[in-house]
C-alpha positions, -999 to +999 in steps of 0.1 A: -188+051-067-161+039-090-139+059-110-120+057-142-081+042-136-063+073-142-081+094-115-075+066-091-055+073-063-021+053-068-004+045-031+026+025-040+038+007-005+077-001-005+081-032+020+109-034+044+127-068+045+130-069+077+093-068+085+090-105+077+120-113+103+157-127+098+150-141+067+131-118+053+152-108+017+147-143+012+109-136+018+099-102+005+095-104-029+068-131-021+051-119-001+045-089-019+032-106-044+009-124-015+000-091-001-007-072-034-034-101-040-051-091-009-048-051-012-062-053-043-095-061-029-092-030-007-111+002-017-104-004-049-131+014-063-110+046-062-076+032-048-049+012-069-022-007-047+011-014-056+031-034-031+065-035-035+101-047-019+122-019-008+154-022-018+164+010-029+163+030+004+164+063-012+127+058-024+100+067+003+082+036+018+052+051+008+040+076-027+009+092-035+002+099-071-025+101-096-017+096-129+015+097-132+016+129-107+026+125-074+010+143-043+019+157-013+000+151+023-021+179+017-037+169-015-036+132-007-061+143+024-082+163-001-083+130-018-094+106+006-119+135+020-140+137-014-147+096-002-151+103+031-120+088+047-096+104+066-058+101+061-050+092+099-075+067+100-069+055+064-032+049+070-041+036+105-065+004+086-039+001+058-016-007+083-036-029+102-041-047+072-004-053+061+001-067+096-026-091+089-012-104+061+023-104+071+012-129+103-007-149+075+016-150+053+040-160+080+016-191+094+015-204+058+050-205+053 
């Protein structure tokens, strides 16, 4: 079932540098473009990604929001309930995921 943008659930992912190595503010900025590519393909039938450098450290590394209105835990499990996925295990694969592509990413360069 695919819904309408606005009732999408928004997860913007802020990157760490450092998660692509020594180099990786040289890196990031790529490779989030890269990974967005990738995550776009990924439940995105009720899911939009943005992936994003973290620079600003006062941001969270991860935001839930729909429309313009961000969520806390509680309603983001409500959320991903309604489609049958739990947070945990949610968060778990999205993780997964971003490790995958970081080791690809990291082979191709």
């Amino acid at each position: 079932m695919t819904i309408e943008a606005k009732k999408k659930l928004k997860i913007n992912y802020r990157m760490e540098p450092g998660c692509l190595g020594p180099t990786g503010d040289t890196l990031i900025e790529q490779f989030c473009q890269f990974a967005q590519k990738k995550m776009d393909k990924v439940d995105s039938d009720f899911i939009t990604w943005v992936i994003e450098p973290r620079f600003d450290k006062s941001l969270p590394e991860v935001q839930y929001s729909i429309n313009g209105k961000q969520l806390k835990a509680h309603m983001v499990k409500r959320y991903l309930a309604f489609f049958k996925q739990d947070m945990d295990e949610f968060e778990d694969h999205f993780n997964e995921e971003l490790m995958h592509h970081i080791e690809e990413y990291l082979e191709r360069s």
